[in-house]
C-alpha positions in Angstrom: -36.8 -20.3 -77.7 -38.8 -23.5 -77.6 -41.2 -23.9 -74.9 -39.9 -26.5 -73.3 -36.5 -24.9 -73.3 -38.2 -21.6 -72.1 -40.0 -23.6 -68.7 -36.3 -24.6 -67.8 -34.6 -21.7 -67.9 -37.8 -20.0 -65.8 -37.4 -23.4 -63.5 -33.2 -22.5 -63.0 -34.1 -18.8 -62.8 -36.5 -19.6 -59.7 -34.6 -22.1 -58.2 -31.2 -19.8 -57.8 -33.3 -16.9 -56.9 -34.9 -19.1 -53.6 -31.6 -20.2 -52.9 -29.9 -17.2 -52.6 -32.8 -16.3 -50.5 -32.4 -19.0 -48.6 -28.7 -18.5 -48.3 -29.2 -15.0 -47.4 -31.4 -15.6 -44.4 -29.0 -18.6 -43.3 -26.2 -15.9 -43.4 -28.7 -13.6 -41.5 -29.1 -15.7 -38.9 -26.1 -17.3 -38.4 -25.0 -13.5 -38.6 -27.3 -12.0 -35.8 -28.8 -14.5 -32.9 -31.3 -12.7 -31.1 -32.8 -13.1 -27.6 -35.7 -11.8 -26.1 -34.8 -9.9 -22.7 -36.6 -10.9 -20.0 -37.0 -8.9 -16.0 -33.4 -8.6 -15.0 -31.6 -8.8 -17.8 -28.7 -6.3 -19.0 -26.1 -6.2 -21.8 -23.4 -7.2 -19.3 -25.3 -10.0 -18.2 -26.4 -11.2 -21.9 -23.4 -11.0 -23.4 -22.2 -13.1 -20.6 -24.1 -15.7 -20.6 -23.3 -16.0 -24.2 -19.9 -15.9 -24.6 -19.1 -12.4 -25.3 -16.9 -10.6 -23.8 -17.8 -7.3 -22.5 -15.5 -4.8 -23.2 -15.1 -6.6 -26.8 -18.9 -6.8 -27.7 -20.7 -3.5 -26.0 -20.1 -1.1 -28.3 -21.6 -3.2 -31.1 -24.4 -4.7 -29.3 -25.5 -1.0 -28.2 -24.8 0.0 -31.9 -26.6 -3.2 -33.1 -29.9 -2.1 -31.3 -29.5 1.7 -30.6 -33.4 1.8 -31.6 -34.5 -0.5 -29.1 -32.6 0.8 -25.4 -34.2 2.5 -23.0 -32.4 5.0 -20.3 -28.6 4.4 -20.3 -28.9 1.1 -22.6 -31.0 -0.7 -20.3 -33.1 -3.7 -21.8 -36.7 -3.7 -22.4 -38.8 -6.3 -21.4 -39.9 -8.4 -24.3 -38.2 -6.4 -26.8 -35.9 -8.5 -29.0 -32.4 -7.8 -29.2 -29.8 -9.0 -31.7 -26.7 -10.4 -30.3 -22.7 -9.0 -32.2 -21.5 -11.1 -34.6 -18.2 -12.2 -33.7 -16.7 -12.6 -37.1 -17.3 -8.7 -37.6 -15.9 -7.7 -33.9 -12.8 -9.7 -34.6 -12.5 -8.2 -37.6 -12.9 -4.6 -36.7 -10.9 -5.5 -33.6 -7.6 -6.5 -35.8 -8.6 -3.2 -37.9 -7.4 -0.9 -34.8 -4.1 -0.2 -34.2 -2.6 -1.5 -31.2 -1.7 1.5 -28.3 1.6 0.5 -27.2 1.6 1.0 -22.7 3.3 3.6 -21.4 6.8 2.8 -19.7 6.7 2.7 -16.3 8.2 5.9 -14.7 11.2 5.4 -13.5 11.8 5.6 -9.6 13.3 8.7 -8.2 16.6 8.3 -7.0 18.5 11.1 -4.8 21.8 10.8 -3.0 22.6 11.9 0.2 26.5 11.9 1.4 25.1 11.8 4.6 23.7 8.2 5.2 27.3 6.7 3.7 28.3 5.2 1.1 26.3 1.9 1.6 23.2 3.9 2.1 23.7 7.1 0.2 21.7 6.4 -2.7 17.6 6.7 -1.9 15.2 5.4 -3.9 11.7 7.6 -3.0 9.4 4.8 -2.3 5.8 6.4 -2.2 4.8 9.9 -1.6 2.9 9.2 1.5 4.8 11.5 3.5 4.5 14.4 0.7 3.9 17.7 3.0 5.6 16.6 5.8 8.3 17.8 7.3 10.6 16.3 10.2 13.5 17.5 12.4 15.3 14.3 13.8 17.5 15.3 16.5 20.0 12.6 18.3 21.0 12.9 21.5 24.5 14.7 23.0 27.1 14.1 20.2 30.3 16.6 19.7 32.2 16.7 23.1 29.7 15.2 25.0 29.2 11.2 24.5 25.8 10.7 26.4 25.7 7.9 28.6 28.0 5.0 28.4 28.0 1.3 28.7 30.1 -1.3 28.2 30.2 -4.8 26.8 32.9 -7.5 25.8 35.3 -4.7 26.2 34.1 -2.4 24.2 32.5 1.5 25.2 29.4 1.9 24.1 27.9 5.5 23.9 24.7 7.0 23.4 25.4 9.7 20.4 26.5 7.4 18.6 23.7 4.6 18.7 21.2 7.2 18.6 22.4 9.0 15.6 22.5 5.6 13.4 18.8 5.1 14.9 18.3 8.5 13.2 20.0 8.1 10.3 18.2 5.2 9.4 14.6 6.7 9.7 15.7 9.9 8.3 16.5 7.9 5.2 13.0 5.7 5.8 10.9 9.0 6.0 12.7 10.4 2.7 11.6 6.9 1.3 8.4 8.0 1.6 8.2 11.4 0.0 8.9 13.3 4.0 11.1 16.5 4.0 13.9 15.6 6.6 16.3 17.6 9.0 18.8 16.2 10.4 19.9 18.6 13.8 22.9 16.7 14.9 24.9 15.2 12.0 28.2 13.8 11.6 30.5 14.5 8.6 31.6 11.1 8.0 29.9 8.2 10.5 26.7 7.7 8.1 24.8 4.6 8.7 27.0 1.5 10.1 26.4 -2.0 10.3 29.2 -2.6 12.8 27.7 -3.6 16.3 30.4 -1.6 18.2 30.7 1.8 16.6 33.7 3.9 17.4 33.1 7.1 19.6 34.1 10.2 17.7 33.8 14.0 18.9 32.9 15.7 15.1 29.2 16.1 15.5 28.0 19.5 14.5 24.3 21.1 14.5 22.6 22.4 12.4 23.3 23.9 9.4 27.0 23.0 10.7 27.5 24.8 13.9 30.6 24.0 16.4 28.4 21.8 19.4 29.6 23.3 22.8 30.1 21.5 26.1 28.1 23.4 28.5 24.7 21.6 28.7 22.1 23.9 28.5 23.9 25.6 25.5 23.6 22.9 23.6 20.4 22.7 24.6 19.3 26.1 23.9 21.4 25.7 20.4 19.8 22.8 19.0 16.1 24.2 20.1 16.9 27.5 18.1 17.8 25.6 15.1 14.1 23.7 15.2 12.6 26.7 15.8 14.8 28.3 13.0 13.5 25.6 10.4 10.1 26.1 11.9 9.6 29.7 10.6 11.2 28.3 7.3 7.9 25.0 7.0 5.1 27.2 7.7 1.7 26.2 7.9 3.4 22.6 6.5 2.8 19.3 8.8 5.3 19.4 11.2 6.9 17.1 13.5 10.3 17.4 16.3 11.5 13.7 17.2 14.4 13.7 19.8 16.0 10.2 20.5 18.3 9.3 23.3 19.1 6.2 25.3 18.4 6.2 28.7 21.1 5.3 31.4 19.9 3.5 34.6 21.0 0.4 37.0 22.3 -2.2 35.1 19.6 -4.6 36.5 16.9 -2.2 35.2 15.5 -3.8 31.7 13.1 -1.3 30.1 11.2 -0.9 26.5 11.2 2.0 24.2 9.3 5.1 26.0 8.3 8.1 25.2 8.0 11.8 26.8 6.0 14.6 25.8 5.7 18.2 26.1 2.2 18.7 29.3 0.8 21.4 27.1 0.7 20.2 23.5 -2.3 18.1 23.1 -0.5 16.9 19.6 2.6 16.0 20.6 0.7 13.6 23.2 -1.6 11.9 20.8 1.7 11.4 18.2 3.5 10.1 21.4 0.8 7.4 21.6 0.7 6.6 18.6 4.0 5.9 18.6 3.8 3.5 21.8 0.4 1.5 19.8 2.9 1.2 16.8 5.4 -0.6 19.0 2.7 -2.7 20.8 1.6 -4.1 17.5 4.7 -5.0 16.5 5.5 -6.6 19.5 2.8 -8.4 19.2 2.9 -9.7 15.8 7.0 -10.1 15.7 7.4 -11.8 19.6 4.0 -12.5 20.9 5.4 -13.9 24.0 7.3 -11.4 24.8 5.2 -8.5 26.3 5.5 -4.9 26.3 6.3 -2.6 29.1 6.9 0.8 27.2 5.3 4.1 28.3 4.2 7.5 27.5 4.2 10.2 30.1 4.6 14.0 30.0 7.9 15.6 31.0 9.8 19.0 31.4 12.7 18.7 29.3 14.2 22.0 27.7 14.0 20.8 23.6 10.2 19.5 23.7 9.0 22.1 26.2 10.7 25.0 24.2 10.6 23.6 20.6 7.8 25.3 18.3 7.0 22.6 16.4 4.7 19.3 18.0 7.5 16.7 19.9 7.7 13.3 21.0 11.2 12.3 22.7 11.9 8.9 22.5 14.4 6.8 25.0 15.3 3.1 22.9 16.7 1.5 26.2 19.0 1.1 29.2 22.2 1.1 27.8 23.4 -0.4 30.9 21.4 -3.8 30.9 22.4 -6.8 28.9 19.0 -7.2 27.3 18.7 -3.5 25.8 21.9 -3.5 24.9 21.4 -6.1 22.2 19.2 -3.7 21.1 21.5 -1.5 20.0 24.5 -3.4 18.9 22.7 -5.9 16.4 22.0 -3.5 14.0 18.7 -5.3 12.2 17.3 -4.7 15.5 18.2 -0.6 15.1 16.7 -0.8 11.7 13.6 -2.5 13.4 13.0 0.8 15.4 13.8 2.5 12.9 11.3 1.0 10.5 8.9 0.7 13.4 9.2 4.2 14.5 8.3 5.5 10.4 5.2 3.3 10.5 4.2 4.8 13.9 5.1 8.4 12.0 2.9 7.9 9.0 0.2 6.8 11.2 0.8 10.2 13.2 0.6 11.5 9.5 -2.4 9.9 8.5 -4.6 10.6 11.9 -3.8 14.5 11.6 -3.4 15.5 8.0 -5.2 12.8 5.8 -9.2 13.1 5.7 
């Protein structure tokens, strides 16, 4: 090899060995940027400010500079720290195979004959009633009616607008994971949207007892069947909620009350609870409107003899004009209804949840 021929080849030997050098660092440092972290800095706020991702880039910056972190990854002061490359995170990210999400579980649906056919089918909502257990007892029903009213020709009477009142939280509460017994129940009414709904003598208590005339045997049989279920739901979160609807002059307007038993501390603080439930509703839903309902103690044979905590409720005067369309329009019996589960889960919520 001449010499002249030998000084070019060492010239094109040199000059592709300094440009793959110089390729090789161009590549280095368009590969890695680096940064030098300064008082306050952290991965997530580095990354951050420079276009990464977090939960894309983490893993790689804290691999990228394992040698460099102090305590739980945190930045040191002056150190310098190389940044991901993003060509590499994209593609180790379209390396890993994708996790297809989980369905959805499917709501749990039950069906209860007893709320109709409309209404049979209940879809459980939440479960934030789980533990607790209700006994929803209507007023009168089987031979006797309860008080009676009448409008546009038609007899209203209080079994039977209480029990749809019932029916209809006994289906909310179920909603919302409760345990529900229903003391009076009626083979075949379930839960009507009719405004007059027909009088019928079929009631039967619990499990599915004959309901007898004499008052205080009907008392005494629907206060053993509470007390029945009550030995059944020990130590459980348990709650007695009688409804009725009161029968006074027909001037005399009044607002859902409530009556509790003088020596059960809980039954009082669920009866107000109830009553703040209602206020709050009133307030948000007719602001103008006021409310005048009450609580008060009472002696009455099912909350004073009934095991379980008891609140008994009276929705109205089923004599005045007023309360009456609170019974007939049934939105506004779903309204108590929904109103009275709300006040329930707050009852719930004050004694059980911590």
């Amino acid at each position: 090899m001449c010499r002249n021929t030998f000084s070019r080849y060492i010239l094109t030997r040199l000059t592709f060995t300094l440009s793959l050098i110089f390729i090789c660092q161009q590549l280095y440092a368009q590969e890695y940027k680096t940064f030098k972290a300064k008082k306050g800095d952290g991965i997530y706020s580095i990354l951050k400010q420079n276009g990464y991702p977090y939960s894309q880039y983490a893993n790689q910056f804290i691999e990228l500079n394992k040698n460099k972190l102090g305590k739980d990854n945190a930045l040191l002061i002056g150190v310098t720290y190389k940044l991901p490359s993003k060509a590499d995170s994209a593609k180790a990210k379209s390396s890993v195979p994708k996790v297809q999400p989980k369905p959805e579980p499917k709501p749990e649906k039950i069906n209860y004959e007893v709320f109709g056919d409309k209404y049979r089918e209940v879809t459980i909502k939440s479960k934030e009633l789980a533990g607790a257990v209700y006994y929803l007892e209507s007023g009168h029903g089987g031979p006797d009616p309860g008080a009676m009213g009448s409008l546009n020709g038609h007899t209203l009477c209080e079994d039977e607008y209480a029990y749809d009142v019932t029916l209809r939280l006994a289906r909310n509460l179920i909603e919302c994971g409760a345990t529900v017994y229903l003391i009076i129940r009626d083979p075949d009414d379930g839960i009507r949207d009719e405004p007059y709904l027909n009088p019928d003598k079929d009631e039967v208590c619990y499990p599915n007892n004959e309901i007898p005339l004499n008052q205080l045997a009907r008392l005494k049989q629907n206060t053993d069947a509470v007390n029945d279920l009550h030995a059944l739901n020990k130590k459980k979160f348990q709650r007695l909620i009688v409804i009725h609807v009161d029968s006074r002059d027909e001037k005399k307007n009044i607002d859902v009350f409530f009556y509790y038993d003088k020596r059960s501390n809980t039954g009082k603080r669920a009866a107000h609870t109830l009553m703040q439930t209602f206020e709050k509703k009133y307030a948000m839903h007719q602001p103008n409107r006021g409310y005048s309902g009450s609580v008060s103690e009472r002696n009455l044979y099912v909350i004073k003899n009934s095991l379980p905590p008891a609140v008994f409720i009276e929705l109205g005067n089923i004599n005045h004009t007023r309360d009456q369309q609170r019974l007939i329009i049934p939105d506004n019996r779903q309204a108590i209804a929904n109103w009275l589960r709300d006040g329930l889960i707050e009852d719930f919520r004050k004694s059980v949840v911590k």
